[in-house]
mmCIF file of the N, C-alpha and C atoms, coordinates in Angstrom:
data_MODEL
# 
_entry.id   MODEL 
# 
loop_
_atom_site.group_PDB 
_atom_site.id 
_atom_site.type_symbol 
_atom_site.label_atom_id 
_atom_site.label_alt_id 
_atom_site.label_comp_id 
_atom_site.label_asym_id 
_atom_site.label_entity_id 
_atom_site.label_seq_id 
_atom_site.pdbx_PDB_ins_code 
_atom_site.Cartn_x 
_atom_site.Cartn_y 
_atom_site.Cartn_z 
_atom_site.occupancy 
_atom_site.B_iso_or_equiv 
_atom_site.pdbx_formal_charge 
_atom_site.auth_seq_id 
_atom_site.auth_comp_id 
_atom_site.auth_asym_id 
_atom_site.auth_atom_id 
_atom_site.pdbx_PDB_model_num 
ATOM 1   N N  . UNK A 1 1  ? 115.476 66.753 88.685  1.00 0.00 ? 1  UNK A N  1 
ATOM 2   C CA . UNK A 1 1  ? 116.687 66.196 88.142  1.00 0.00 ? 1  UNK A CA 1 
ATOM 3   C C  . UNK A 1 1  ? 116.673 64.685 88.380  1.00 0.00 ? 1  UNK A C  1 
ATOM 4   N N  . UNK A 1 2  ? 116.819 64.051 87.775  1.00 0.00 ? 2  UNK A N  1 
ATOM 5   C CA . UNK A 1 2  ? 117.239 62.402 87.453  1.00 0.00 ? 2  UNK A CA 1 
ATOM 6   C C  . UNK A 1 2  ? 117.721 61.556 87.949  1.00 0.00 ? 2  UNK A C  1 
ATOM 7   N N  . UNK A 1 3  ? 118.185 60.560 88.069  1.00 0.00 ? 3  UNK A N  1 
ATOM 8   C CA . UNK A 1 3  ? 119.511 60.159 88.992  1.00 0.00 ? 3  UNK A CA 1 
ATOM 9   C C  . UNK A 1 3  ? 120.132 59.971 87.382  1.00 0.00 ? 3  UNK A C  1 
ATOM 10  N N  . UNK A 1 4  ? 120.035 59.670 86.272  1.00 0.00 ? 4  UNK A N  1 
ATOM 11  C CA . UNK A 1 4  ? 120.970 59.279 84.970  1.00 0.00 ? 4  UNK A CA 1 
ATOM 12  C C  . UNK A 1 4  ? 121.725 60.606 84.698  1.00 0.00 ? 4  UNK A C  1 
ATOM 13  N N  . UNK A 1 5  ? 120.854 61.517 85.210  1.00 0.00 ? 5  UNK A N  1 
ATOM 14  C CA . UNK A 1 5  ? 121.546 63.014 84.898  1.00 0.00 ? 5  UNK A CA 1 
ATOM 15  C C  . UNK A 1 5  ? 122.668 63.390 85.846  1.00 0.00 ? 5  UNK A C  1 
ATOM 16  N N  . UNK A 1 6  ? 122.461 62.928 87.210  1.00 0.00 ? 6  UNK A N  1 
ATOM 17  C CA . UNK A 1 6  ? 123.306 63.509 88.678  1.00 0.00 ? 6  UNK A CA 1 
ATOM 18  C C  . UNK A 1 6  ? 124.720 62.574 88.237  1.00 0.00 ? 6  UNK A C  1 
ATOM 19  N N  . UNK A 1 7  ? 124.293 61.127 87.874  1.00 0.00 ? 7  UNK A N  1 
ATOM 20  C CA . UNK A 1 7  ? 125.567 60.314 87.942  1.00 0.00 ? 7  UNK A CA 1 
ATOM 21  C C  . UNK A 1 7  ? 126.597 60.781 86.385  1.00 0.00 ? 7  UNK A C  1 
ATOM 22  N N  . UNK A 1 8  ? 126.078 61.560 85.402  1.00 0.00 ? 8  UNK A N  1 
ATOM 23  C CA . UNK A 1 8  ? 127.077 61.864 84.649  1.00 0.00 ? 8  UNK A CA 1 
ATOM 24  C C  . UNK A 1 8  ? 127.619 63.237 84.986  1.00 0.00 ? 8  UNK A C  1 
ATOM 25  N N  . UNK A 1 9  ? 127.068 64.113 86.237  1.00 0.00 ? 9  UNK A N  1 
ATOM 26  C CA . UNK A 1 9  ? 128.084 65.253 86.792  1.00 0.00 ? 9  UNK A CA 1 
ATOM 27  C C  . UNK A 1 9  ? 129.312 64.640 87.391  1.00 0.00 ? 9  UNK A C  1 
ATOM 28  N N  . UNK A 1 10 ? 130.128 65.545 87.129  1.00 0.00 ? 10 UNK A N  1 
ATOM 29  C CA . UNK A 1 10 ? 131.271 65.406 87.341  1.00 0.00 ? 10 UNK A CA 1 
ATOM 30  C C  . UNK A 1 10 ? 131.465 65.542 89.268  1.00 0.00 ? 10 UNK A C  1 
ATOM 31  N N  . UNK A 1 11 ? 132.834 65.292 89.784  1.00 0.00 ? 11 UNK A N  1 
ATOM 32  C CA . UNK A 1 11 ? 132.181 65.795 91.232  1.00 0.00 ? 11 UNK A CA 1 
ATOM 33  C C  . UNK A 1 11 ? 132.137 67.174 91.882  1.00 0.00 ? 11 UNK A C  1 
ATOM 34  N N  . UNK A 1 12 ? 133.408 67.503 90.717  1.00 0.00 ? 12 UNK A N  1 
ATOM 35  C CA . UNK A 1 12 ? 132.716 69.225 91.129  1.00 0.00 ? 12 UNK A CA 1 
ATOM 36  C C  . UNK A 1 12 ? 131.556 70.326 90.435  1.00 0.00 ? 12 UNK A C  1 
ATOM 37  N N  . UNK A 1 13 ? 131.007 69.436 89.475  1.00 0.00 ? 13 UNK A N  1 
ATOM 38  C CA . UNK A 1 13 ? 130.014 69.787 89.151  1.00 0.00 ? 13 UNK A CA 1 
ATOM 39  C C  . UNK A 1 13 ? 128.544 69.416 89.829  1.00 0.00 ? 13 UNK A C  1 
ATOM 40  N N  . UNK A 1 14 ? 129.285 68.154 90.674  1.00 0.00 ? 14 UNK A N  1 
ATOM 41  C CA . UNK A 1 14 ? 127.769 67.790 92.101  1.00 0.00 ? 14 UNK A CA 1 
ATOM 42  C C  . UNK A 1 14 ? 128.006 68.878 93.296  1.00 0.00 ? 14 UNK A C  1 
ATOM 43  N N  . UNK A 1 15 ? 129.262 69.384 93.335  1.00 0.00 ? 15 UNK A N  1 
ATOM 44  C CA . UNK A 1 15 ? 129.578 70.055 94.887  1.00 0.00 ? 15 UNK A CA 1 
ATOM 45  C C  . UNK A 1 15 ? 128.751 71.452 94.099  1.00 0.00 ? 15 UNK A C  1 
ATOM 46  N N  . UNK A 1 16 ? 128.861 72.194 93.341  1.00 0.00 ? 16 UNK A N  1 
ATOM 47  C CA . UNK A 1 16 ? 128.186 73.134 92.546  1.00 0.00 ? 16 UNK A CA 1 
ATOM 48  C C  . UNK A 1 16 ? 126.928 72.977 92.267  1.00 0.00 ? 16 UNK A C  1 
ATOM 49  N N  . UNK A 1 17 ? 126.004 72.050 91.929  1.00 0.00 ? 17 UNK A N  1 
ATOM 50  C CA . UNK A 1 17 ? 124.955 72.131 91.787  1.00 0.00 ? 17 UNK A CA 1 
ATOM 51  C C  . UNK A 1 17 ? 124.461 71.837 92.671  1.00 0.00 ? 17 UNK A C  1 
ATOM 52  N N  . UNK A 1 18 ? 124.880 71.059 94.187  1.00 0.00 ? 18 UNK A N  1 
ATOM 53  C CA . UNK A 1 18 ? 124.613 70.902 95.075  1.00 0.00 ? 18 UNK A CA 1 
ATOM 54  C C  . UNK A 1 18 ? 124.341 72.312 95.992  1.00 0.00 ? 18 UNK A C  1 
ATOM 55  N N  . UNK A 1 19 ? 125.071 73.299 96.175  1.00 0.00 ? 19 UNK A N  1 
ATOM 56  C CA . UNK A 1 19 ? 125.321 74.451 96.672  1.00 0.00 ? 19 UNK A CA 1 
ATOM 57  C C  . UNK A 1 19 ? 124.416 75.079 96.068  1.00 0.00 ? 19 UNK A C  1 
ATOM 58  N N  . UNK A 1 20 ? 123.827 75.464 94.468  1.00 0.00 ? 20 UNK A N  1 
ATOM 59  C CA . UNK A 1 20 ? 123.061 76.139 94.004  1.00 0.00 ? 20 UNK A CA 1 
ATOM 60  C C  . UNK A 1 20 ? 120.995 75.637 94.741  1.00 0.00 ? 20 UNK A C  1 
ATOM 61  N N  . UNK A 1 21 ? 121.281 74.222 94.911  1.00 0.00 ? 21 UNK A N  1 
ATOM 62  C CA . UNK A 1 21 ? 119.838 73.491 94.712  1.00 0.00 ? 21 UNK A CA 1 
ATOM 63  C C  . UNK A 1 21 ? 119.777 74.280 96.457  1.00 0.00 ? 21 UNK A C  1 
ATOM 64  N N  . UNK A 1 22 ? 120.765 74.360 97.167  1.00 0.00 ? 22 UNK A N  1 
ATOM 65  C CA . UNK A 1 22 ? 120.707 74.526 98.900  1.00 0.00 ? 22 UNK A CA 1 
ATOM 66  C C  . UNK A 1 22 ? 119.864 76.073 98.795  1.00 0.00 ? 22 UNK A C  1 
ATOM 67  N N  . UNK A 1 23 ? 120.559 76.800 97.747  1.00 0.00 ? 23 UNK A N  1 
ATOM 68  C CA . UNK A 1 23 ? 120.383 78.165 98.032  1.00 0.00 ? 23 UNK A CA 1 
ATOM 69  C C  . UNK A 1 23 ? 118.618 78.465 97.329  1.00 0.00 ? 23 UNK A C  1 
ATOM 70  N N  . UNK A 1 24 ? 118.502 77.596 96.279  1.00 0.00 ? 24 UNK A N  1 
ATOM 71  C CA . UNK A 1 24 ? 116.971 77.593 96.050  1.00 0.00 ? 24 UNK A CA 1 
ATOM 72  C C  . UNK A 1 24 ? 116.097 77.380 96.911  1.00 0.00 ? 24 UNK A C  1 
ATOM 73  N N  . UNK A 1 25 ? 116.673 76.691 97.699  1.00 0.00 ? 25 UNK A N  1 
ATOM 74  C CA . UNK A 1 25 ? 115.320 75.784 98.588  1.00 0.00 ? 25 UNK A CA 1 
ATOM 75  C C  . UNK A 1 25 ? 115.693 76.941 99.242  1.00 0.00 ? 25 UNK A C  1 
ATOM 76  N N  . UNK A 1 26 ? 116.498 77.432 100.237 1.00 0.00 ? 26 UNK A N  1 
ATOM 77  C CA . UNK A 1 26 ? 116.322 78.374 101.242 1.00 0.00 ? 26 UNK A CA 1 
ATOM 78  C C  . UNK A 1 26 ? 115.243 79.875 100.898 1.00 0.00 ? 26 UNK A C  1 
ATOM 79  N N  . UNK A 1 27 ? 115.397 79.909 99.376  1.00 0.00 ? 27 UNK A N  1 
ATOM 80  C CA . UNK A 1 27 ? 114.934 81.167 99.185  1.00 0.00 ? 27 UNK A CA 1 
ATOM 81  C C  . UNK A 1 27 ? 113.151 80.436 99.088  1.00 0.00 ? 27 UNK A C  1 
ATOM 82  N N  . UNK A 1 28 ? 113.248 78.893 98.278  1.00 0.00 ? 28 UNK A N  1 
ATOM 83  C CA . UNK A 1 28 ? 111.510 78.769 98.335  1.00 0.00 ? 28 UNK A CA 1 
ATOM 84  C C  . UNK A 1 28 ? 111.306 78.892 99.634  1.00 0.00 ? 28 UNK A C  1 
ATOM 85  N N  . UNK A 1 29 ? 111.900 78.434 101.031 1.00 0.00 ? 29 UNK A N  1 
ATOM 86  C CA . UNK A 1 29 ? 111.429 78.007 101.828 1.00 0.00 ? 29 UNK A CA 1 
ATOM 87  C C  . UNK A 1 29 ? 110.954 79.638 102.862 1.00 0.00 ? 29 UNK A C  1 
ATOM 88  N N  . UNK A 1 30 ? 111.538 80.286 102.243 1.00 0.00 ? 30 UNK A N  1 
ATOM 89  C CA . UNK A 1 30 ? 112.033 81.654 103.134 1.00 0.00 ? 30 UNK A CA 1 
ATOM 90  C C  . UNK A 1 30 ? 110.412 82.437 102.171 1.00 0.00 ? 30 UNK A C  1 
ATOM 91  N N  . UNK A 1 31 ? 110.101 82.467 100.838 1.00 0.00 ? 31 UNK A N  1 
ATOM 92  C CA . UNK A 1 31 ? 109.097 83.126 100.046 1.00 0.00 ? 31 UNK A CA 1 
ATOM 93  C C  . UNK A 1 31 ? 108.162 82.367 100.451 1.00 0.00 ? 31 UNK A C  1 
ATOM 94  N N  . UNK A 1 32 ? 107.630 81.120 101.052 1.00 0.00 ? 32 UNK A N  1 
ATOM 95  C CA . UNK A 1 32 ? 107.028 80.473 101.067 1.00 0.00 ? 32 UNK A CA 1 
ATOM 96  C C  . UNK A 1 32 ? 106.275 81.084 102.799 1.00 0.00 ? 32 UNK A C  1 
ATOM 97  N N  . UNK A 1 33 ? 107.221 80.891 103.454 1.00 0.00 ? 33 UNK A N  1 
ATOM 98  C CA . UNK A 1 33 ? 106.956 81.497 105.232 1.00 0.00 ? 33 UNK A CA 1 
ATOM 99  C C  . UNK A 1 33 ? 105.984 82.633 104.943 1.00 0.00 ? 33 UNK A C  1 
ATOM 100 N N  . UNK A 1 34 ? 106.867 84.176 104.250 1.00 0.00 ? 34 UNK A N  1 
ATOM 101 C CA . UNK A 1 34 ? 106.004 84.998 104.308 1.00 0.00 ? 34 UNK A CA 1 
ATOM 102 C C  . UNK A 1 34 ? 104.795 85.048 103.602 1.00 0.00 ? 34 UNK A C  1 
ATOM 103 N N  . UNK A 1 35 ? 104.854 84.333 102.568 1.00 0.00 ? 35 UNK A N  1 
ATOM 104 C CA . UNK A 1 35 ? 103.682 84.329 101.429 1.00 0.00 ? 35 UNK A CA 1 
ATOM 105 C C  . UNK A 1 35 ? 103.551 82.994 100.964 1.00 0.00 ? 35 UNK A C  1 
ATOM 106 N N  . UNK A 1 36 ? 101.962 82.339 100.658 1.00 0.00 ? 36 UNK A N  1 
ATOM 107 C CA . UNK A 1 36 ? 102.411 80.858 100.216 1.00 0.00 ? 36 UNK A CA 1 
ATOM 108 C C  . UNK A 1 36 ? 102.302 81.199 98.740  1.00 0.00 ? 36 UNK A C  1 
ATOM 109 N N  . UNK A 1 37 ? 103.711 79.825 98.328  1.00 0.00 ? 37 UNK A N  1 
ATOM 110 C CA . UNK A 1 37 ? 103.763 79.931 96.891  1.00 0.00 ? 37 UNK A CA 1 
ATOM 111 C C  . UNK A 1 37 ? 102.787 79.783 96.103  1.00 0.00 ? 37 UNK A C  1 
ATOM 112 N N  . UNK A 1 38 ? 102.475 79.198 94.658  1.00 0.00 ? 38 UNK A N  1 
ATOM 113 C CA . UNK A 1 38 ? 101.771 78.760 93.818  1.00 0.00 ? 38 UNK A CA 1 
ATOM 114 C C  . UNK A 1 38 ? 101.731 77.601 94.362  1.00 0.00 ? 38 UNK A C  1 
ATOM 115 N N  . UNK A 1 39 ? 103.118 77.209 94.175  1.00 0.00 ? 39 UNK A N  1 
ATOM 116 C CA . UNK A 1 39 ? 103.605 75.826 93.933  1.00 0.00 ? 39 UNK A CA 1 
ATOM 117 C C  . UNK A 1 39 ? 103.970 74.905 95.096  1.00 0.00 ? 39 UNK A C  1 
ATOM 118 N N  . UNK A 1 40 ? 103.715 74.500 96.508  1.00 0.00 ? 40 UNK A N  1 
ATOM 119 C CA . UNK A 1 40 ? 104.501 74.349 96.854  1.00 0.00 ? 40 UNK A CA 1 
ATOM 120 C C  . UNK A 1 40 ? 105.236 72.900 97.035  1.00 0.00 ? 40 UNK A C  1 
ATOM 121 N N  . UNK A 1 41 ? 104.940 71.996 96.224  1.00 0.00 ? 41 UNK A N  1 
ATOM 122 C CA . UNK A 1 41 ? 105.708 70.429 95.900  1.00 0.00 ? 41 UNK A CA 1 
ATOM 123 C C  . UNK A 1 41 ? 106.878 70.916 95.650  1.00 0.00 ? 41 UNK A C  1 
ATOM 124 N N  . UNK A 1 42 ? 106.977 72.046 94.793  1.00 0.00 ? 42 UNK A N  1 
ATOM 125 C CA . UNK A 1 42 ? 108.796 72.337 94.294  1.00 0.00 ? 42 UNK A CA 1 
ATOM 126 C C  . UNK A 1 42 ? 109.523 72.197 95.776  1.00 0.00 ? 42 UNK A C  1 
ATOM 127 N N  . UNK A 1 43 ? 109.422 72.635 96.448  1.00 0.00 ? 43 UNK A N  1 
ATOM 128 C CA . UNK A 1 43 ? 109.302 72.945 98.058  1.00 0.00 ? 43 UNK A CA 1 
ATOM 129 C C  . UNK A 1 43 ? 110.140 71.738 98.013  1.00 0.00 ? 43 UNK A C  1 
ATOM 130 N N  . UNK A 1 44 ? 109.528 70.336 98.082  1.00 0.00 ? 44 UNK A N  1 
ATOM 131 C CA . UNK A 1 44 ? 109.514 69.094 98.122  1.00 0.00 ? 44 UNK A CA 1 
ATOM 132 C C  . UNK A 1 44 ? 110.635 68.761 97.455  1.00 0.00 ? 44 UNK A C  1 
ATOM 133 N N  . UNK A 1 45 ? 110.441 68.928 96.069  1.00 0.00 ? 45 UNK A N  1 
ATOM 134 C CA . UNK A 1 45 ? 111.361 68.597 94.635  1.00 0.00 ? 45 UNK A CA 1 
ATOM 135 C C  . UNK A 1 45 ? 112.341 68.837 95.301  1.00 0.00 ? 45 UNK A C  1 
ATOM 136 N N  . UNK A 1 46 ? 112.754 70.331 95.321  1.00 0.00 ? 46 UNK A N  1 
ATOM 137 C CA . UNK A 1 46 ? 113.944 70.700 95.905  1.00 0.00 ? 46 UNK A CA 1 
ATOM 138 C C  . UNK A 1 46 ? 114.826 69.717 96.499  1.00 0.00 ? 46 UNK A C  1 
ATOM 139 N N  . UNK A 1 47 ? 114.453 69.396 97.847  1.00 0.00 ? 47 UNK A N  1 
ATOM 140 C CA . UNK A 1 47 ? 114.905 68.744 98.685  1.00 0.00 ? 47 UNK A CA 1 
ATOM 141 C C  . UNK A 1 47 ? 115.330 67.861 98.977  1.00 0.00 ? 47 UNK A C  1 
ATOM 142 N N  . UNK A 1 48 ? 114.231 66.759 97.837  1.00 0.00 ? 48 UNK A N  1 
ATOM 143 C CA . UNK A 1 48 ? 114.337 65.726 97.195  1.00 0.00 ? 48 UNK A CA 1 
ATOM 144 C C  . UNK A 1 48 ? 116.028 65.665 96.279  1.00 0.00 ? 48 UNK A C  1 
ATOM 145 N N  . UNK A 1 49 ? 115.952 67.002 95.342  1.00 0.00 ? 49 UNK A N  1 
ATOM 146 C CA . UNK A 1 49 ? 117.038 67.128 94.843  1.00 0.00 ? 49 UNK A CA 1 
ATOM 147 C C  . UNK A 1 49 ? 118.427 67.133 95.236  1.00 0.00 ? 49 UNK A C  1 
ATOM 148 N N  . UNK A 1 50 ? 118.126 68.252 96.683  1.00 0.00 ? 50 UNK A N  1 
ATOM 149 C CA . UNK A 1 50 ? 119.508 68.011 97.234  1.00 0.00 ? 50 UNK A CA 1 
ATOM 150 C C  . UNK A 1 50 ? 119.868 66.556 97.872  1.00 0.00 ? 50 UNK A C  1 
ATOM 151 N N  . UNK A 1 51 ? 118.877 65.929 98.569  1.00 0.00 ? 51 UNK A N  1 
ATOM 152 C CA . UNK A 1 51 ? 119.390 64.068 98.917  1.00 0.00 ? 51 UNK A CA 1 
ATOM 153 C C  . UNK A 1 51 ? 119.785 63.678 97.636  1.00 0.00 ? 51 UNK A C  1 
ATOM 154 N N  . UNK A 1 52 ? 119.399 63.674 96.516  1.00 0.00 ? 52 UNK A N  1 
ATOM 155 C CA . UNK A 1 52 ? 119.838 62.993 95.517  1.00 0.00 ? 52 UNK A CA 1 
ATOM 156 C C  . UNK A 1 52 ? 121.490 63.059 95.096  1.00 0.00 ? 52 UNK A C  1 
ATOM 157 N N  . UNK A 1 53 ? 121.449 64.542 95.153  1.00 0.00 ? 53 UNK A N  1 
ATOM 158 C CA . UNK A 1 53 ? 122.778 64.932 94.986  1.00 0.00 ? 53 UNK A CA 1 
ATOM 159 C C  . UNK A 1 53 ? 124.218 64.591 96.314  1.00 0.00 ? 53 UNK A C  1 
ATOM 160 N N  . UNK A 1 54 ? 123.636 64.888 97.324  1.00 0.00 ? 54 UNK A N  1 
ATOM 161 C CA . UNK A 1 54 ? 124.137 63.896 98.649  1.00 0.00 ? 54 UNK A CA 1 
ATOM 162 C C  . UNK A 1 54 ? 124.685 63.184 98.432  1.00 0.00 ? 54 UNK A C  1 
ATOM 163 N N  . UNK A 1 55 ? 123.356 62.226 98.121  1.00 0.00 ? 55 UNK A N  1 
ATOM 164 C CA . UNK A 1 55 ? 124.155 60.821 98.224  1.00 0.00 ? 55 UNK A CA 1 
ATOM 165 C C  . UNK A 1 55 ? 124.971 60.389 97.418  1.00 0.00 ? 55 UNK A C  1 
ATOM 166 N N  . UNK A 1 56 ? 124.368 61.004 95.923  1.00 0.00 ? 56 UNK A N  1 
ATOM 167 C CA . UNK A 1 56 ? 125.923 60.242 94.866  1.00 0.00 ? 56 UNK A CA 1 
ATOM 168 C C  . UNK A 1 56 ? 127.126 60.940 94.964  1.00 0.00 ? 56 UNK A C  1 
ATOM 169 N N  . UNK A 1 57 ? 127.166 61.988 95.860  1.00 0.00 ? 57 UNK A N  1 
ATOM 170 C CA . UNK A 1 57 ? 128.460 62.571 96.499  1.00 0.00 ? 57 UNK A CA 1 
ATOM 171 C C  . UNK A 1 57 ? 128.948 61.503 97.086  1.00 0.00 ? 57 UNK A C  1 
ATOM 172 N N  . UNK A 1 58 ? 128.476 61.565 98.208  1.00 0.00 ? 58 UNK A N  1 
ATOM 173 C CA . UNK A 1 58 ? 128.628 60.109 99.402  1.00 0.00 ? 58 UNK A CA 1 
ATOM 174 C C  . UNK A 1 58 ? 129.284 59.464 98.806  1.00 0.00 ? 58 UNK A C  1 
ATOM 175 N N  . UNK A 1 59 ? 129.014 58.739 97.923  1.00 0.00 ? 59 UNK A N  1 
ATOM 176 C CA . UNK A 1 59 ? 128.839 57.237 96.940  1.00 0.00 ? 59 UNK A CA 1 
ATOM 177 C C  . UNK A 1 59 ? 130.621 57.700 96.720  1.00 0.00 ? 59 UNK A C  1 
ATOM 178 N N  . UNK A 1 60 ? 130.444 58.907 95.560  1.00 0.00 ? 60 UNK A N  1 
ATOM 179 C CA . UNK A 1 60 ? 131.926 58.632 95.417  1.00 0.00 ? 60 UNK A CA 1 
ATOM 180 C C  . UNK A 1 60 ? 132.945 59.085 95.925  1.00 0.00 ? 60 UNK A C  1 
ATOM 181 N N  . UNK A 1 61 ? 132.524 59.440 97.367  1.00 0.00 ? 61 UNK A N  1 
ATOM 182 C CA . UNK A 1 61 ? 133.997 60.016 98.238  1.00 0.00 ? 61 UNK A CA 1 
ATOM 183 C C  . UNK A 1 61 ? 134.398 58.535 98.894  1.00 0.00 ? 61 UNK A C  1 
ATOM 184 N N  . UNK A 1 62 ? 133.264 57.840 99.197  1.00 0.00 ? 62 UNK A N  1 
ATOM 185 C CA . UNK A 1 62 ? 133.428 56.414 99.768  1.00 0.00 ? 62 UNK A CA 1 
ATOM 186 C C  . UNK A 1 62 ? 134.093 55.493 98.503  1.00 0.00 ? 62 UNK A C  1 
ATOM 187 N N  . UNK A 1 63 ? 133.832 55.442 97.193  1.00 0.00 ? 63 UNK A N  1 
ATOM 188 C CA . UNK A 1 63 ? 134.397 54.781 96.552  1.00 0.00 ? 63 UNK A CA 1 
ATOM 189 C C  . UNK A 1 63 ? 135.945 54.873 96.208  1.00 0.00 ? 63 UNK A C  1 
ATOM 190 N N  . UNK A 1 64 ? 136.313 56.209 96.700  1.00 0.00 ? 64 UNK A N  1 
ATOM 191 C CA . UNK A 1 64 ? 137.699 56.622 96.175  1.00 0.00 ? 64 UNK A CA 1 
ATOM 192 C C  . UNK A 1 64 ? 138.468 56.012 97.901  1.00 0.00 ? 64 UNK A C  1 
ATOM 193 N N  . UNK A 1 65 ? 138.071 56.129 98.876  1.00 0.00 ? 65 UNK A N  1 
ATOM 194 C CA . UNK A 1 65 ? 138.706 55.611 100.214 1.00 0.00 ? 65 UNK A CA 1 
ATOM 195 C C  . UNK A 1 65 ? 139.175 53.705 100.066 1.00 0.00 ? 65 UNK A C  1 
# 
């Protein structure tokens, strides 16, 4: 995901996709322990994804204070 894409979610559409990206990574990270993936950069991506989403949370709970 983008940052041009994250900054036109809405913010409860970041608290939601934020929550969904948490529950991916737990399940790569959990399929990954017992068995290694194909893939495992997604691993990475993931994670990557959720900071992304973080921070432009961050951004606009601080901008509204």
């Amino acid at each position: 995901m983008e940052n041009k894409d994250i900054i036109a979610l809405s913010t409860v559409e970041l608290q939601a996709r934020m929550k969904e990206e948490k529950a991916v990574f737990s399940k790569l990270k959990l399929n990954h322990a017992i068995s290694p993936i194909e893939n495992p950069i997604k691993i990475r991506d993931s994670r990557k994804d959720i900071a992304r989403l973080s921070t432009e949370l961050t951004k606009r709970i601080k901008a509204t204070k």
